[in-house]
mmCIF file of the N, C-alpha and C atoms, coordinates in Angstrom:
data_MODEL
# 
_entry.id   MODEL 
# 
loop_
_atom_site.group_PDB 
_atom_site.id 
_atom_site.type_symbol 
_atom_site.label_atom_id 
_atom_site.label_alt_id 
_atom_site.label_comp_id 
_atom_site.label_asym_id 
_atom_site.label_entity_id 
_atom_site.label_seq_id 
_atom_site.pdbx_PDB_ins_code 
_atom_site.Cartn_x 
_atom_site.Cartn_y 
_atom_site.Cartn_z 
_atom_site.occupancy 
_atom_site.B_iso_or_equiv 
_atom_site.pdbx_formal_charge 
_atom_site.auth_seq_id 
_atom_site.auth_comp_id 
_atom_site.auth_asym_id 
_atom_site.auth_atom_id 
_atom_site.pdbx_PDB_model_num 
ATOM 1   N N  . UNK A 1 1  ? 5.909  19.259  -19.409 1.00 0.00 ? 1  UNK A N  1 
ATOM 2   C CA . UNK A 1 1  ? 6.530  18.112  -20.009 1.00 0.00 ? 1  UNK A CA 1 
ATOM 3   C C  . UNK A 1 1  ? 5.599  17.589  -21.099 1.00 0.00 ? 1  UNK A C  1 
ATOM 4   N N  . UNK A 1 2  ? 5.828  17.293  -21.883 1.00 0.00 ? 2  UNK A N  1 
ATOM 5   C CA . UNK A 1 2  ? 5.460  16.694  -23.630 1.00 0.00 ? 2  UNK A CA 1 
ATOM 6   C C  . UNK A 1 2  ? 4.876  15.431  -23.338 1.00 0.00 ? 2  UNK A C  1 
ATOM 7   N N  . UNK A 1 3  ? 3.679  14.844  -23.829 1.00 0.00 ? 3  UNK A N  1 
ATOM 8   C CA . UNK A 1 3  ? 3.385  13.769  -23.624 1.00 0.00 ? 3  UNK A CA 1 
ATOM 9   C C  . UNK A 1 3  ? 4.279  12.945  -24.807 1.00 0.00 ? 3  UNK A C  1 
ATOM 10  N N  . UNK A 1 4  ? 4.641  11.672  -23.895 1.00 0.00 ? 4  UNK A N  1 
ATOM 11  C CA . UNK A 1 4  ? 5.408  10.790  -25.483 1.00 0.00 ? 4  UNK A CA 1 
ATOM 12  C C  . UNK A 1 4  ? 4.124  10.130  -25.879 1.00 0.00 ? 4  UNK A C  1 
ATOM 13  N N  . UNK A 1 5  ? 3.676  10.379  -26.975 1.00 0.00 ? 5  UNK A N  1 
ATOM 14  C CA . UNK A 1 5  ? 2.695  9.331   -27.745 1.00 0.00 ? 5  UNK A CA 1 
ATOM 15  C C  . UNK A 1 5  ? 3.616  8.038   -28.482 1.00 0.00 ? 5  UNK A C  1 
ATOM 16  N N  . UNK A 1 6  ? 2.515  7.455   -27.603 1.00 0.00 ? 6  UNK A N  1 
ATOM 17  C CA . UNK A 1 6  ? 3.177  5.869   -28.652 1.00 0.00 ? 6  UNK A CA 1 
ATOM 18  C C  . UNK A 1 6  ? 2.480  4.761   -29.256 1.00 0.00 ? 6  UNK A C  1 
ATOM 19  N N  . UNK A 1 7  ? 2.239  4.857   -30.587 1.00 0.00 ? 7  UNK A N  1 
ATOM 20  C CA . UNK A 1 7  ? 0.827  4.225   -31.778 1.00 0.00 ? 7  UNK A CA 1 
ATOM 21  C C  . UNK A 1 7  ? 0.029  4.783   -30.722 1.00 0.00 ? 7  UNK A C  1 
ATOM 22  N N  . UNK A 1 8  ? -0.530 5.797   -30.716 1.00 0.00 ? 8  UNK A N  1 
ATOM 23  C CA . UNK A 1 8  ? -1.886 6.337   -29.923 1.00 0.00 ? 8  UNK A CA 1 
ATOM 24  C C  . UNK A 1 8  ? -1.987 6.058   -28.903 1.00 0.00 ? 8  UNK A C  1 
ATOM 25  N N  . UNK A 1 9  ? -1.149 5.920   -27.365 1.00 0.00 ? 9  UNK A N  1 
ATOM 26  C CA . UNK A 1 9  ? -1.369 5.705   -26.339 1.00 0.00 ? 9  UNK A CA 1 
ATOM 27  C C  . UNK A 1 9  ? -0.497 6.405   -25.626 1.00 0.00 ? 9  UNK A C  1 
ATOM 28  N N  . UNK A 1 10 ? -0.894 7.477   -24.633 1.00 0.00 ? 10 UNK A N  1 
ATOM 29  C CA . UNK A 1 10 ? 0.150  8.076   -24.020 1.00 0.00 ? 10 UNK A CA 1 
ATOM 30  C C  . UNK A 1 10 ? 0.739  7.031   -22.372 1.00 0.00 ? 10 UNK A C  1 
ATOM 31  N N  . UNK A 1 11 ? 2.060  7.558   -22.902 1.00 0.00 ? 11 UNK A N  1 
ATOM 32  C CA . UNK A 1 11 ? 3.169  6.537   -22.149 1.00 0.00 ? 11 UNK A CA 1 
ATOM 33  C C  . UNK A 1 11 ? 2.372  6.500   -20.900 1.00 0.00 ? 11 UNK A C  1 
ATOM 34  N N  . UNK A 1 12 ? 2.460  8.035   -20.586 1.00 0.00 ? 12 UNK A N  1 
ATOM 35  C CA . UNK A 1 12 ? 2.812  8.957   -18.640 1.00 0.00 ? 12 UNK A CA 1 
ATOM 36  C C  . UNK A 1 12 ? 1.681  7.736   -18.057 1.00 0.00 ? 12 UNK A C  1 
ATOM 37  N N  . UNK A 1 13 ? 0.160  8.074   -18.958 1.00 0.00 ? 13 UNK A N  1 
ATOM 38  C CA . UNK A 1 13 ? -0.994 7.490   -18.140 1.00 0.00 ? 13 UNK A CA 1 
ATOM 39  C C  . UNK A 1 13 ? -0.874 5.974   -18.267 1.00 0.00 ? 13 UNK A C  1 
ATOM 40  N N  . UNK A 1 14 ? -0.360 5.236   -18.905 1.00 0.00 ? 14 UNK A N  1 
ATOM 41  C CA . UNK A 1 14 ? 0.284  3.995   -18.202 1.00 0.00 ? 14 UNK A CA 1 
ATOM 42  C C  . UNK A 1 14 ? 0.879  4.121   -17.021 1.00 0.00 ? 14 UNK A C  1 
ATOM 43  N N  . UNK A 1 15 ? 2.170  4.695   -17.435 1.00 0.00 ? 15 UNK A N  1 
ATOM 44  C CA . UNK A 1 15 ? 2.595  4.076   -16.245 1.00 0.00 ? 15 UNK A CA 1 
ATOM 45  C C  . UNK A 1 15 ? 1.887  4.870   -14.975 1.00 0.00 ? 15 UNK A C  1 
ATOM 46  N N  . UNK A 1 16 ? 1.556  6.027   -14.940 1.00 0.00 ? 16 UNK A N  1 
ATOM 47  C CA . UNK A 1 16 ? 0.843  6.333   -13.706 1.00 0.00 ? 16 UNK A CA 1 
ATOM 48  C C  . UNK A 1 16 ? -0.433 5.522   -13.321 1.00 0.00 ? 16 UNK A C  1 
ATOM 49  N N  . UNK A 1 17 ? -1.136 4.444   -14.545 1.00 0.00 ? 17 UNK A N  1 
ATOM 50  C CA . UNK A 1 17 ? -1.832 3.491   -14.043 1.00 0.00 ? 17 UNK A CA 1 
ATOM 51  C C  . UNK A 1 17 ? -0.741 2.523   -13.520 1.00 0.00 ? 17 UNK A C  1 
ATOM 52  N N  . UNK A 1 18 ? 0.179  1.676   -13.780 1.00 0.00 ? 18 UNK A N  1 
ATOM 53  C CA . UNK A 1 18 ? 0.746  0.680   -13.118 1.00 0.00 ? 18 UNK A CA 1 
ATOM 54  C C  . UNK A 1 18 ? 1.905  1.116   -12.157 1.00 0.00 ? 18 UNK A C  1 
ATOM 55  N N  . UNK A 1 19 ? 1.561  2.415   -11.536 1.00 0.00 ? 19 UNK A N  1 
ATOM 56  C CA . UNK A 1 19 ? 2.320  3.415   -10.242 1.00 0.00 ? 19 UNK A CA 1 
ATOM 57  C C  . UNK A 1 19 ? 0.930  2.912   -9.538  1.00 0.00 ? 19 UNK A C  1 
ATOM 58  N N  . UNK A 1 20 ? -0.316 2.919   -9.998  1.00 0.00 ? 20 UNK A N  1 
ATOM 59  C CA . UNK A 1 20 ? -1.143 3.083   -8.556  1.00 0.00 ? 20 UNK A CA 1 
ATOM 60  C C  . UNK A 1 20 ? -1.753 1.862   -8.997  1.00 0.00 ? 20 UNK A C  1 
ATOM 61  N N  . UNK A 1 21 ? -1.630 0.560   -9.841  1.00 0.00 ? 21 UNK A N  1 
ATOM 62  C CA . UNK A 1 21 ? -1.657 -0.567  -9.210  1.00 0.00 ? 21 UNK A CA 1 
ATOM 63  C C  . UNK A 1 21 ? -0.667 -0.927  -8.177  1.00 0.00 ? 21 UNK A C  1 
ATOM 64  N N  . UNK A 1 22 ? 0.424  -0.831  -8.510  1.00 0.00 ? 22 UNK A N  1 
ATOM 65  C CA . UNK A 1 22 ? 1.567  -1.401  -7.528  1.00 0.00 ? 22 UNK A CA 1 
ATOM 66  C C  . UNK A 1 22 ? 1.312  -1.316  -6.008  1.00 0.00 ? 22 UNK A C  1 
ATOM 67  N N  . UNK A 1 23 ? 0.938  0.198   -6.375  1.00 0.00 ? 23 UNK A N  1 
ATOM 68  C CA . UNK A 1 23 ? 0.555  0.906   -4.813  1.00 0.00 ? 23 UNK A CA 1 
ATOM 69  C C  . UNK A 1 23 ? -0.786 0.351   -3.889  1.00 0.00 ? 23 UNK A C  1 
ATOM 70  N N  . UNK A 1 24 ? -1.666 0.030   -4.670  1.00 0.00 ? 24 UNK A N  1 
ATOM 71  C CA . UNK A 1 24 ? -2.469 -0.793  -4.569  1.00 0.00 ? 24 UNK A CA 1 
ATOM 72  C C  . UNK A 1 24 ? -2.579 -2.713  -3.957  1.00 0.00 ? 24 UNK A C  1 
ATOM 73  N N  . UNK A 1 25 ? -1.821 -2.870  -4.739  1.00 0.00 ? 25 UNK A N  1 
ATOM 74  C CA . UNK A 1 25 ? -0.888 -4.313  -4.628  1.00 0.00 ? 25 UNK A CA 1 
ATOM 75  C C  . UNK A 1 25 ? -0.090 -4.479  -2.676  1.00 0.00 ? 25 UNK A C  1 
ATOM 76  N N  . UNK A 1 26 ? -0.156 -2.855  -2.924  1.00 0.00 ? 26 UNK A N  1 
ATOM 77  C CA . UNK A 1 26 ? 1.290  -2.699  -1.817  1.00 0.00 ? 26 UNK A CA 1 
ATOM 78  C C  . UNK A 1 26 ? -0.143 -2.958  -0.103  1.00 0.00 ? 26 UNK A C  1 
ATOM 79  N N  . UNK A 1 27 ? -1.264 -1.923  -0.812  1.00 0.00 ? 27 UNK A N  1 
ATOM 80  C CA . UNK A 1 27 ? -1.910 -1.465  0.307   1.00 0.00 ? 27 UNK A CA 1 
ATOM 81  C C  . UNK A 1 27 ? -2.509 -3.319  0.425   1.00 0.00 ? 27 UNK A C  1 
ATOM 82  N N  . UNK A 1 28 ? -3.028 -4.394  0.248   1.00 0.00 ? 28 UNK A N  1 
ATOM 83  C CA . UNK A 1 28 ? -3.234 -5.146  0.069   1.00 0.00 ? 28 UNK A CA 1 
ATOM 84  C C  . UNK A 1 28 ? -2.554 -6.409  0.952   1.00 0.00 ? 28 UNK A C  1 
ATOM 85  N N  . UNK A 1 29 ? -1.258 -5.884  0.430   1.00 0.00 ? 29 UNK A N  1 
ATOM 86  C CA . UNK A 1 29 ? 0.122  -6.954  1.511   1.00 0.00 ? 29 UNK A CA 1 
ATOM 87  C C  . UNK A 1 29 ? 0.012  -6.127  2.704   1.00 0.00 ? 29 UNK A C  1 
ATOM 88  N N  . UNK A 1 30 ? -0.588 -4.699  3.159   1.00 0.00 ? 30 UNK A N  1 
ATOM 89  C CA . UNK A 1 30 ? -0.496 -4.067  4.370   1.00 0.00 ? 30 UNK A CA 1 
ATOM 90  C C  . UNK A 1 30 ? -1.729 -4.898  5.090   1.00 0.00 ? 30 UNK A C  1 
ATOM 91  N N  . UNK A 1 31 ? -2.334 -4.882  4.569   1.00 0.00 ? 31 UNK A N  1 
ATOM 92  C CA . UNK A 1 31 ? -3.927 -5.791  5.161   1.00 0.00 ? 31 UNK A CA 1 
ATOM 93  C C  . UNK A 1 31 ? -3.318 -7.205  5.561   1.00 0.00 ? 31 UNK A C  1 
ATOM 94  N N  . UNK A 1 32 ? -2.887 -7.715  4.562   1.00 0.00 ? 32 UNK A N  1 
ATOM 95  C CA . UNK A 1 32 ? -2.144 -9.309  5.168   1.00 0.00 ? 32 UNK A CA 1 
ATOM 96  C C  . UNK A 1 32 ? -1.759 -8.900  6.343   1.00 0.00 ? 32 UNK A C  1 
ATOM 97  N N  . UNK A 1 33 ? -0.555 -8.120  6.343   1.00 0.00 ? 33 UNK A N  1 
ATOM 98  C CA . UNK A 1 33 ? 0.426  -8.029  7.453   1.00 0.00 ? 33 UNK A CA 1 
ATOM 99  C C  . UNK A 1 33 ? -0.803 -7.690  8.541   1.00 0.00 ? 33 UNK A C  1 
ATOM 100 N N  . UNK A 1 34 ? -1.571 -6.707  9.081   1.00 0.00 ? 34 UNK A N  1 
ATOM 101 C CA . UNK A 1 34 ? -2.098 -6.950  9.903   1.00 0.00 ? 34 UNK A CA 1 
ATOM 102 C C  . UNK A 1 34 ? -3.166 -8.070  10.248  1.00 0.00 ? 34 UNK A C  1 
ATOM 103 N N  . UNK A 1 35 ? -3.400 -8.577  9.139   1.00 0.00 ? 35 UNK A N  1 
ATOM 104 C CA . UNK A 1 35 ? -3.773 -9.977  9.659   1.00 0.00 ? 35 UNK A CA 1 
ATOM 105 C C  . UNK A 1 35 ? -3.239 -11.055 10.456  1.00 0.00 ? 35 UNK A C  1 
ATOM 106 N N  . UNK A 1 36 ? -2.300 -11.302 9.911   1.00 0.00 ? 36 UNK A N  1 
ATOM 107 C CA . UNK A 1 36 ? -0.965 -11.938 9.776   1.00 0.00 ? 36 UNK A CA 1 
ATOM 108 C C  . UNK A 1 36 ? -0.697 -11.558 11.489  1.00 0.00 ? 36 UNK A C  1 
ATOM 109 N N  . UNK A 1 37 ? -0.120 -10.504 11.899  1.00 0.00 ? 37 UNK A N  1 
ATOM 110 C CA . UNK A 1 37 ? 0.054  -9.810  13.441  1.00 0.00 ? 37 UNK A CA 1 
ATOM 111 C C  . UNK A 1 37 ? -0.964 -10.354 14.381  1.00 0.00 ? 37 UNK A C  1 
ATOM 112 N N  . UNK A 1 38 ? -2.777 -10.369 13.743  1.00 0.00 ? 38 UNK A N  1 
ATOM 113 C CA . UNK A 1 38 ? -3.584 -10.567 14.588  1.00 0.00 ? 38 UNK A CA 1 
ATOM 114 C C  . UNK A 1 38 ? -3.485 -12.143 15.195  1.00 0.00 ? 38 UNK A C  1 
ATOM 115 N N  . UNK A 1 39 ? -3.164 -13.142 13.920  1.00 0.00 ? 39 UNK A N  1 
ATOM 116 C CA . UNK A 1 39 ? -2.964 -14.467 14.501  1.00 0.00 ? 39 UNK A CA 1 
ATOM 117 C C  . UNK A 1 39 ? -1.944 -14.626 15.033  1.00 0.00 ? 39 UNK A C  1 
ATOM 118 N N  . UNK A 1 40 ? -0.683 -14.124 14.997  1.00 0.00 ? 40 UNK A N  1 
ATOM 119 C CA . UNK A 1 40 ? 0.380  -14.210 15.694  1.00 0.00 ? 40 UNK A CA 1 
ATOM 120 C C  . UNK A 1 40 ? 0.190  -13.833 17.057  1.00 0.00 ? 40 UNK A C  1 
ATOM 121 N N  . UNK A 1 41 ? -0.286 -12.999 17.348  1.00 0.00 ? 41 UNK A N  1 
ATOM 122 C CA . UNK A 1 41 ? -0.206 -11.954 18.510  1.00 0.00 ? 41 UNK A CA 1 
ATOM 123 C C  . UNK A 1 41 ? -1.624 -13.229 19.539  1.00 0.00 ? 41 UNK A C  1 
ATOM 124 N N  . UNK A 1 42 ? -2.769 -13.747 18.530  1.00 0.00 ? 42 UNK A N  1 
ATOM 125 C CA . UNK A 1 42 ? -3.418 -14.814 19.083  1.00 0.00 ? 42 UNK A CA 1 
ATOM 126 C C  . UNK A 1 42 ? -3.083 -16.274 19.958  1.00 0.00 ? 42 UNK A C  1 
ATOM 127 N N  . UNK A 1 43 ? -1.803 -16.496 18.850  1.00 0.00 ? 43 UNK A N  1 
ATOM 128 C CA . UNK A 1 43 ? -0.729 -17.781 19.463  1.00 0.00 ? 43 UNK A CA 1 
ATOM 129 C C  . UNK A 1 43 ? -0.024 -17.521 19.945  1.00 0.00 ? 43 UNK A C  1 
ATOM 130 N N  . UNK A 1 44 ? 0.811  -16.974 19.856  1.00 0.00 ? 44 UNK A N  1 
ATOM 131 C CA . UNK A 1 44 ? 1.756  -16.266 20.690  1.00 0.00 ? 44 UNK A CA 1 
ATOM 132 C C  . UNK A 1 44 ? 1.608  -14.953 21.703  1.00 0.00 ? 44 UNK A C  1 
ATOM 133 N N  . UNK A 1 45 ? 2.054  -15.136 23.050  1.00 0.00 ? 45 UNK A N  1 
ATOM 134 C CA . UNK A 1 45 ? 1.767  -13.978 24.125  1.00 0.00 ? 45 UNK A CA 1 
ATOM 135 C C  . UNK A 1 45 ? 3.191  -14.282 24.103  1.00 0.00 ? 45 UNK A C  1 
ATOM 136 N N  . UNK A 1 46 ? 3.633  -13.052 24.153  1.00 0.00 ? 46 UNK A N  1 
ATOM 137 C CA . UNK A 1 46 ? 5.393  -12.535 24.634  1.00 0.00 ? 46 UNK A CA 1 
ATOM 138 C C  . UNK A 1 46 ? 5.124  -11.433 25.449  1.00 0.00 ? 46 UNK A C  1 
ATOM 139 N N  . UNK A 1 47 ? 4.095  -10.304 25.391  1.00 0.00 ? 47 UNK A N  1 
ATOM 140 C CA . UNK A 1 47 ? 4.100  -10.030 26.058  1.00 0.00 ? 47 UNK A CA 1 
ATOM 141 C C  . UNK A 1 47 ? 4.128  -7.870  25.294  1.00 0.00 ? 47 UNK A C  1 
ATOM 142 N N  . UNK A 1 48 ? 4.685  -8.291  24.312  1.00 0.00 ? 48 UNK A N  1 
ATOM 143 C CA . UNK A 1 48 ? 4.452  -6.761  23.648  1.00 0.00 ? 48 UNK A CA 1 
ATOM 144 C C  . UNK A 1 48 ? 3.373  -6.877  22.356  1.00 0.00 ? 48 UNK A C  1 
ATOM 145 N N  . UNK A 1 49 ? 2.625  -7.759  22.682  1.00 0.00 ? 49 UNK A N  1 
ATOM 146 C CA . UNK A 1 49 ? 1.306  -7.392  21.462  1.00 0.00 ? 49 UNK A CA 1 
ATOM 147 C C  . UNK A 1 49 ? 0.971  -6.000  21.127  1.00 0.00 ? 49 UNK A C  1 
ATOM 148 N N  . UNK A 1 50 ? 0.583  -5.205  22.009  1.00 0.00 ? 50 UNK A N  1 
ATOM 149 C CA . UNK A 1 50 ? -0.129 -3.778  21.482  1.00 0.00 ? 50 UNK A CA 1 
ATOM 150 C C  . UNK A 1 50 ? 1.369  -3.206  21.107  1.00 0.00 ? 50 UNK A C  1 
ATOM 151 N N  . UNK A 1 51 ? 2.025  -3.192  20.940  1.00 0.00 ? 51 UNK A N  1 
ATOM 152 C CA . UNK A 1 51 ? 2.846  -2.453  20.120  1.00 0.00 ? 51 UNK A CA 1 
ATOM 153 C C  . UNK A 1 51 ? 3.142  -2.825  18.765  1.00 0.00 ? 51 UNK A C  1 
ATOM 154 N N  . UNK A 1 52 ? 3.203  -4.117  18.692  1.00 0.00 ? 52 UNK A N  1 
ATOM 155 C CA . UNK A 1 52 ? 3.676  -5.138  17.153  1.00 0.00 ? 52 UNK A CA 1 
ATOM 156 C C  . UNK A 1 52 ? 1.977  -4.550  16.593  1.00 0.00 ? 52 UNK A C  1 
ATOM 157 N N  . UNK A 1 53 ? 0.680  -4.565  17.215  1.00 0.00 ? 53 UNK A N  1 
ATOM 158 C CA . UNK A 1 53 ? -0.061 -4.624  16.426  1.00 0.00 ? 53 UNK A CA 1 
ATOM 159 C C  . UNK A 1 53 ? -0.438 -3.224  16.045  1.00 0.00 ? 53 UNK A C  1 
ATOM 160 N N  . UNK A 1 54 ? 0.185  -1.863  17.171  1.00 0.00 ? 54 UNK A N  1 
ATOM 161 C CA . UNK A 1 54 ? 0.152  -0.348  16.685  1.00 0.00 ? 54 UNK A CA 1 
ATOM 162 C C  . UNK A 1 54 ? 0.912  -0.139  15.479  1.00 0.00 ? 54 UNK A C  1 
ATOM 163 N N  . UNK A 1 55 ? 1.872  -0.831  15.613  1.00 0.00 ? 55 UNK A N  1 
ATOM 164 C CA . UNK A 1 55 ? 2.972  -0.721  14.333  1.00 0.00 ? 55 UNK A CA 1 
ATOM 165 C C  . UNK A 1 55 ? 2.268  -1.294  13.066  1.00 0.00 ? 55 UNK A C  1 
ATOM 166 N N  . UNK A 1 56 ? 1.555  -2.410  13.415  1.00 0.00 ? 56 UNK A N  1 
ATOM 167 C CA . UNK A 1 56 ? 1.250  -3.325  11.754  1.00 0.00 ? 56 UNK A CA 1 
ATOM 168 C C  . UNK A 1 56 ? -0.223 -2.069  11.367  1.00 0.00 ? 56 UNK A C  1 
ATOM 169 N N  . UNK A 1 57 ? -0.823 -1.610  12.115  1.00 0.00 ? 57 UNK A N  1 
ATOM 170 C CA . UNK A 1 57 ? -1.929 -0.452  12.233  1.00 0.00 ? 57 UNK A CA 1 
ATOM 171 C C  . UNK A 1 57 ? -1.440 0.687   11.463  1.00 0.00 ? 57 UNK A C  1 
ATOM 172 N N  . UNK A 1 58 ? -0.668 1.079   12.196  1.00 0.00 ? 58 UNK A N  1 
ATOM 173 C CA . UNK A 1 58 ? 0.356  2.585   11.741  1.00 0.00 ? 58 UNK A CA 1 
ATOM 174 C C  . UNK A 1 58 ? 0.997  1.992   9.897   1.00 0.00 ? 58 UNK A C  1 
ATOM 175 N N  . UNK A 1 59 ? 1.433  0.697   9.656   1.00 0.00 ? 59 UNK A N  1 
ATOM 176 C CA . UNK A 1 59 ? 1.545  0.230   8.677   1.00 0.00 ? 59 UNK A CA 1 
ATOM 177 C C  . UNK A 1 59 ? 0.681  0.400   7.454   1.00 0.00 ? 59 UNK A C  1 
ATOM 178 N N  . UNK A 1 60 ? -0.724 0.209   7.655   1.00 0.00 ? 60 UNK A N  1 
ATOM 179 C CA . UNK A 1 60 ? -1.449 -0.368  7.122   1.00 0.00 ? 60 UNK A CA 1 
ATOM 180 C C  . UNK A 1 60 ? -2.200 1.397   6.525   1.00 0.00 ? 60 UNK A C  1 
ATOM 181 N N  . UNK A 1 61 ? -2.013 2.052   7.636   1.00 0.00 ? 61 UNK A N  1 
ATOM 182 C CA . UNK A 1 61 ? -2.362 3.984   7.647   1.00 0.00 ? 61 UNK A CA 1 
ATOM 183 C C  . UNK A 1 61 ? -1.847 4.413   6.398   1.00 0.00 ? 61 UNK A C  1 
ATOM 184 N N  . UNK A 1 62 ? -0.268 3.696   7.093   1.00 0.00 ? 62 UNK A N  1 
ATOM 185 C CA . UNK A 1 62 ? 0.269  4.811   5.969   1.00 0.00 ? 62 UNK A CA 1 
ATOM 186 C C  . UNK A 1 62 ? 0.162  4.472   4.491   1.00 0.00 ? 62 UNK A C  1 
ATOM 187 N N  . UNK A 1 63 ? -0.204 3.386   4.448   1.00 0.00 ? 63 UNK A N  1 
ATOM 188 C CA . UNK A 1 63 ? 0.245  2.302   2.760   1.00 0.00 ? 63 UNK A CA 1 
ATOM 189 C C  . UNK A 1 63 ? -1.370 2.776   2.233   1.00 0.00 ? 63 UNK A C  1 
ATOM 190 N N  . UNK A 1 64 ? -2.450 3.232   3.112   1.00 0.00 ? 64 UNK A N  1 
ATOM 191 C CA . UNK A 1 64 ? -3.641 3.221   2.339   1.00 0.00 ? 64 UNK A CA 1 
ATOM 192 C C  . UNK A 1 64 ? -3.377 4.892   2.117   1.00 0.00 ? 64 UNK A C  1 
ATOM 193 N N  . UNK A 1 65 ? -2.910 5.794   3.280   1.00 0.00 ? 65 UNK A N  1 
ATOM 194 C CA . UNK A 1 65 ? -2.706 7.395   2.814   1.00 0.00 ? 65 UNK A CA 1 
ATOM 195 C C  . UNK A 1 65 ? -1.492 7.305   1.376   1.00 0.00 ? 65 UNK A C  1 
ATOM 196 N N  . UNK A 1 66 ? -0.524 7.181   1.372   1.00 0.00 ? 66 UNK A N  1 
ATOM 197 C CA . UNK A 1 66 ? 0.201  6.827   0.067   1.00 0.00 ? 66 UNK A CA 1 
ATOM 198 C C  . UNK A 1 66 ? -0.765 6.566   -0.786  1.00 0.00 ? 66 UNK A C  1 
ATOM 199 N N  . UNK A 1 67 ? -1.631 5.352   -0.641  1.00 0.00 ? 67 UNK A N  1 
ATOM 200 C CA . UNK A 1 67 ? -2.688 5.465   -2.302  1.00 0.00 ? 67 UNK A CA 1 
ATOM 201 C C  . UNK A 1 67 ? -3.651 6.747   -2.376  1.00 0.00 ? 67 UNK A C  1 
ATOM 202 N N  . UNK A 1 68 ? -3.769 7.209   -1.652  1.00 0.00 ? 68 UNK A N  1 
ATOM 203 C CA . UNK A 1 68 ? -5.015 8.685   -1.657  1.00 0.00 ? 68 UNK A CA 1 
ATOM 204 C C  . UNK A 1 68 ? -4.534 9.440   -2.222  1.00 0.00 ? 68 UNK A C  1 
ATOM 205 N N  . UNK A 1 69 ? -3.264 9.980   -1.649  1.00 0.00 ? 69 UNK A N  1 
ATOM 206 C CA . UNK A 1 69 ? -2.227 10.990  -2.282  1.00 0.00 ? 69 UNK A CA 1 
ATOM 207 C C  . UNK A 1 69 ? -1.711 10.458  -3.520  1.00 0.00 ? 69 UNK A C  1 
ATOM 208 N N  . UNK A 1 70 ? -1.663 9.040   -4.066  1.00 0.00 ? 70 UNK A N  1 
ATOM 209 C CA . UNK A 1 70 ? -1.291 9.459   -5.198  1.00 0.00 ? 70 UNK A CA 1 
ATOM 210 C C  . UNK A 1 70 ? -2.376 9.617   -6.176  1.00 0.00 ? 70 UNK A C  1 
ATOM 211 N N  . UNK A 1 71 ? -3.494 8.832   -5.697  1.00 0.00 ? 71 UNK A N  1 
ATOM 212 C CA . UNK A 1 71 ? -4.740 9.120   -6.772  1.00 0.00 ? 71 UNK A CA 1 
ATOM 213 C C  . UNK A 1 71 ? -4.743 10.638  -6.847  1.00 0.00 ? 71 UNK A C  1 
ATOM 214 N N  . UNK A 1 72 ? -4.176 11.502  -6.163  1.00 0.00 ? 72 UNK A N  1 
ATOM 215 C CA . UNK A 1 72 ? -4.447 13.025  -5.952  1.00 0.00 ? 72 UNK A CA 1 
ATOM 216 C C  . UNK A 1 72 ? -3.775 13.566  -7.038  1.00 0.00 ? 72 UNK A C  1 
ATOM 217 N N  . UNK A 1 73 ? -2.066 13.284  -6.557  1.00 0.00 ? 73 UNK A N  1 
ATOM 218 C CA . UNK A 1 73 ? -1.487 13.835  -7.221  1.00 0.00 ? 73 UNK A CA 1 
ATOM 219 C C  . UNK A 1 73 ? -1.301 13.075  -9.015  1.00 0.00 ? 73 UNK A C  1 
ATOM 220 N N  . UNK A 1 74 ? -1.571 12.044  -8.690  1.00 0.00 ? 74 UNK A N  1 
ATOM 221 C CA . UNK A 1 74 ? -1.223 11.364  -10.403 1.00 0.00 ? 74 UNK A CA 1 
ATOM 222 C C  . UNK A 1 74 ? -2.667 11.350  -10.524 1.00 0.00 ? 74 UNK A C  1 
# 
């Protein structure tokens, strides 16, 4: 594929920089969220904590593997 030049700046590596800010942005709100789980799960006992907090874990895995792979592939 052809790079589009535009006044001397190629498009692709923009936007594949603001593809892996976003992604970045994304891994960031995954960290909240398990934060976020840890005080909840602190005030509140219902009674299924280790699962809400495997899930916000397993969350947080996958949103930081997504940024690895794309620094890889882009």
């Amino acid at each position: 594929m052809e790079a589009i030049v535009l006044t001397g700046f190629d498009i692709w590596a923009i936007v594949k920089i603001l593809f892996l800010f976003a992604i970045a942005i994304y891994v960031v709100f995954a960290i909240v969220v398990v934060r976020q789980v840890g005080l909840m799960t602190k005030t509140l006992e219902v009674g299924f904590e280790i699962p809400i907090k495997f899930i916000a874990w397993l969350h947080l895995l996958f949103a930081l593997g997504t940024f690895v792979l794309a620094l890889l592939i882009l």
